[in-house]
C-alpha positions as CSV (number, residue, x, y, z in Angstrom):
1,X,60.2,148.4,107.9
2,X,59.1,149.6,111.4
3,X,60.6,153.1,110.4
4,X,59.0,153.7,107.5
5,X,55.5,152.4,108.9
6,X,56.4,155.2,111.5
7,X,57.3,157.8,108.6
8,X,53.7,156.7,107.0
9,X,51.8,157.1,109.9
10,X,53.4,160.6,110.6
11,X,53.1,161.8,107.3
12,X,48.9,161.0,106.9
13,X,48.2,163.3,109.9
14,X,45.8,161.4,111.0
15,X,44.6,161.8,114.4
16,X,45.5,158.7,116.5
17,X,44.4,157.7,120.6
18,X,48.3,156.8,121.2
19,X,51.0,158.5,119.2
20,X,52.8,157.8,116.5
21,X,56.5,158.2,117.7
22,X,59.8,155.9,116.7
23,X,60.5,154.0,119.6
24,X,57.2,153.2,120.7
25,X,55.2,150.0,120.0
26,X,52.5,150.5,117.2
27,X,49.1,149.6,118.5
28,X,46.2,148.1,117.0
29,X,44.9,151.3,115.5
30,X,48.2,151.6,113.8
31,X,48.4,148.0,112.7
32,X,44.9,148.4,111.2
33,X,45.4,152.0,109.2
34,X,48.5,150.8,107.8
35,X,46.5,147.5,106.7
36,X,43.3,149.1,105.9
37,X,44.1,152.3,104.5
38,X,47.3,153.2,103.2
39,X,47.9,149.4,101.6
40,X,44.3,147.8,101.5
41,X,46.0,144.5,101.9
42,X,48.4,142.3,104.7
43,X,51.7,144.1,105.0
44,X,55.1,142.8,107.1
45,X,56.9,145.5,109.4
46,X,60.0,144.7,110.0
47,X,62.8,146.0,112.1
48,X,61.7,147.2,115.4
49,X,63.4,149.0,117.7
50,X,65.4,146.6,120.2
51,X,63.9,148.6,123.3
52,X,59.9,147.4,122.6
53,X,61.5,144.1,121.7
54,X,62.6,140.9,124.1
55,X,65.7,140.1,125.0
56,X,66.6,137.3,123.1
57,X,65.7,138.7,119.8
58,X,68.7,139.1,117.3
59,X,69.8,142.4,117.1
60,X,70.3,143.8,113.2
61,X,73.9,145.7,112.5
62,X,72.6,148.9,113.4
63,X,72.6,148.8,117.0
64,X,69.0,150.2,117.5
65,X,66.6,147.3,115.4
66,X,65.9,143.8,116.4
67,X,65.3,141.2,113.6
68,X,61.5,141.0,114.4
69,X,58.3,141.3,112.1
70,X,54.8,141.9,112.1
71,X,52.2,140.6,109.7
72,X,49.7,142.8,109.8
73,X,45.6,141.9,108.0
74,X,43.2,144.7,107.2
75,X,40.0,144.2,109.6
76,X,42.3,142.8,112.4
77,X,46.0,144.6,112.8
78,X,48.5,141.7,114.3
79,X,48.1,138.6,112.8
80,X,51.5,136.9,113.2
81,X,54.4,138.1,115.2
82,X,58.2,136.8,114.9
83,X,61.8,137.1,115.0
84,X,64.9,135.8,114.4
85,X,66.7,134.8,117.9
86,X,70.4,136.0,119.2
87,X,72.6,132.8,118.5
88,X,75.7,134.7,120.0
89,X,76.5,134.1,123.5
90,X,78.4,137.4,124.3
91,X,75.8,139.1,122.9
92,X,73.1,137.7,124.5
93,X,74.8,138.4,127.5
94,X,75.5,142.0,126.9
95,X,71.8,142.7,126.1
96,X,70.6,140.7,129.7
97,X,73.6,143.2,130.9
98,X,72.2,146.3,129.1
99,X,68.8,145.5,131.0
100,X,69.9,144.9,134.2
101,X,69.1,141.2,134.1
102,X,69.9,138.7,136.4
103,X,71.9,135.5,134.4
104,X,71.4,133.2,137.3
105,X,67.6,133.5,136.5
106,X,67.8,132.3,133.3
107,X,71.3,130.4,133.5
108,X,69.8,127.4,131.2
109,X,69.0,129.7,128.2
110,X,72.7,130.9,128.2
111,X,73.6,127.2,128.6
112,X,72.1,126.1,125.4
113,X,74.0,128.7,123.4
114,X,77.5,128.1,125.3
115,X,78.8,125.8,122.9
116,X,77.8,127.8,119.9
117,X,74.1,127.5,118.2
118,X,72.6,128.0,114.8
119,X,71.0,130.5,113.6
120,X,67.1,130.3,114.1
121,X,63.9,132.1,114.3
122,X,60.3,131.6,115.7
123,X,56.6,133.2,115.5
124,X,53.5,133.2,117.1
125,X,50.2,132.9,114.8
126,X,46.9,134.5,116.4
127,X,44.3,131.6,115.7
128,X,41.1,133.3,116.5
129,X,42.4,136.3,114.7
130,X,43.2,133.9,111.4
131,X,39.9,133.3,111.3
132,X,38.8,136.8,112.3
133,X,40.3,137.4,109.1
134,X,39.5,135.2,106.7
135,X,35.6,135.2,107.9
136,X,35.3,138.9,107.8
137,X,33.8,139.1,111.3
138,X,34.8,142.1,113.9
139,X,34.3,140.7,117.1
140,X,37.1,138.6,118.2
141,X,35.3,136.7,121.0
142,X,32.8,135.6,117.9
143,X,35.6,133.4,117.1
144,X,36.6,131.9,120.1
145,X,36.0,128.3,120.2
146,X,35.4,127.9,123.8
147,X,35.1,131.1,125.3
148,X,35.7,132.4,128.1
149,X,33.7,135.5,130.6
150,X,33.7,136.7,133.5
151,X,31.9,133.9,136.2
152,X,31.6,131.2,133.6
153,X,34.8,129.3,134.5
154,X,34.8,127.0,137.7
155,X,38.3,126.2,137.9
C-alpha cells in the first residue's frame, strides 16, 4: 500500500530531491527506488491518500485513502496508473462539496450516476514507457514514435 511504500522509503534513509512524507505524491525517484532497489521487480501501490487523488476516485472505508494504484517497473517508475471510481451519488457530491467545486460545471457527470451506477474502475497505460521497459532503454524520447521538439511542429 501507499503507506507502507511511505514507511519503506522513510525507513532506508536514503537521501531523496523531494521528501518522503504521507500525504504527498511519490515521484519518480520514489517510484524507481521502490522498483529498483528494495523489490528488484514491478510492484502495485495501492491506497493513496484521497487529497493527491481526483475527485471521482472511490474513496476506501477509512476516510483518508482513495481506491487508486500504481504499477510501478524498475528502470522507469509509473507504468500504469488506476482506480476504481465513486459509484455513489451523495458521495460524489460531498467530495466536489469538500473541494469547493462547482456542480453546475460538471452537472452531466452527476447525471450519469443519478439513477444509481455500477461499480467500475479505469487506468491509464504509459505506451512509450511499456516499451521503455521492456527494451531496457533510459531515454524516454528514444521511444517515442513520432516525436516531438521544440520548432519541429508546424501546427
Amino acid at each position: 500500500s501507499y503507506t507502507q511504500a511511505i514507511e519503506i522509503l522513510k525507513e532506508s534513509r536514503q537521501k531523496f530531491d523531494y521528501p518522503v512524507e504521507w500525504g504527498s505524491d511519490l515521484q519518480t525517484e520514489h517510484e524507481r527506488y521502490l522498483s529498483e532497489k528494495v523489490l528488484g521487480r514491478p510492484v502495485f501501490v495501492t491506497d493513496y491518500p484521497k487529497d493527491i487523488k481526483a475527485f471521482y476516485m472511490r474513496q476506501n472505508d477509512d476516510g483518508k485513502t482513495v481506491a487508486a494504484m500504481d504499477l510501478l517497473v524498475p528502470g522507469v517508475g509509473e507504468l500504469i496508473g488506476g482506480s476504481q471510481r465513486e459509484e455513489r451519488a451523495d458521495l460524489l457530491e460531498s467530495r466536489m462539496q469538500e473541494l469547493k467545486m462547482d456542480k453546475q460545471d460538471l452537472w452531466w457527470y452527476l447525471e450519469l450516476r443519478k439513477y444509481g451506477g455500477v461499480k467500475h474502475a479505469g487506468f491509464g497505460l504509459g505506451f512509450e514507457r511499456l516499451i521503455m521497459y521492456l527494451t531496457g532503454v533510459n531515454n524516454i524520447r528514444d521511444v517515442i514514435p513520432f516525436p516531438r521538439t521544440v520548432g519541429s511542429c508546424e501546427f
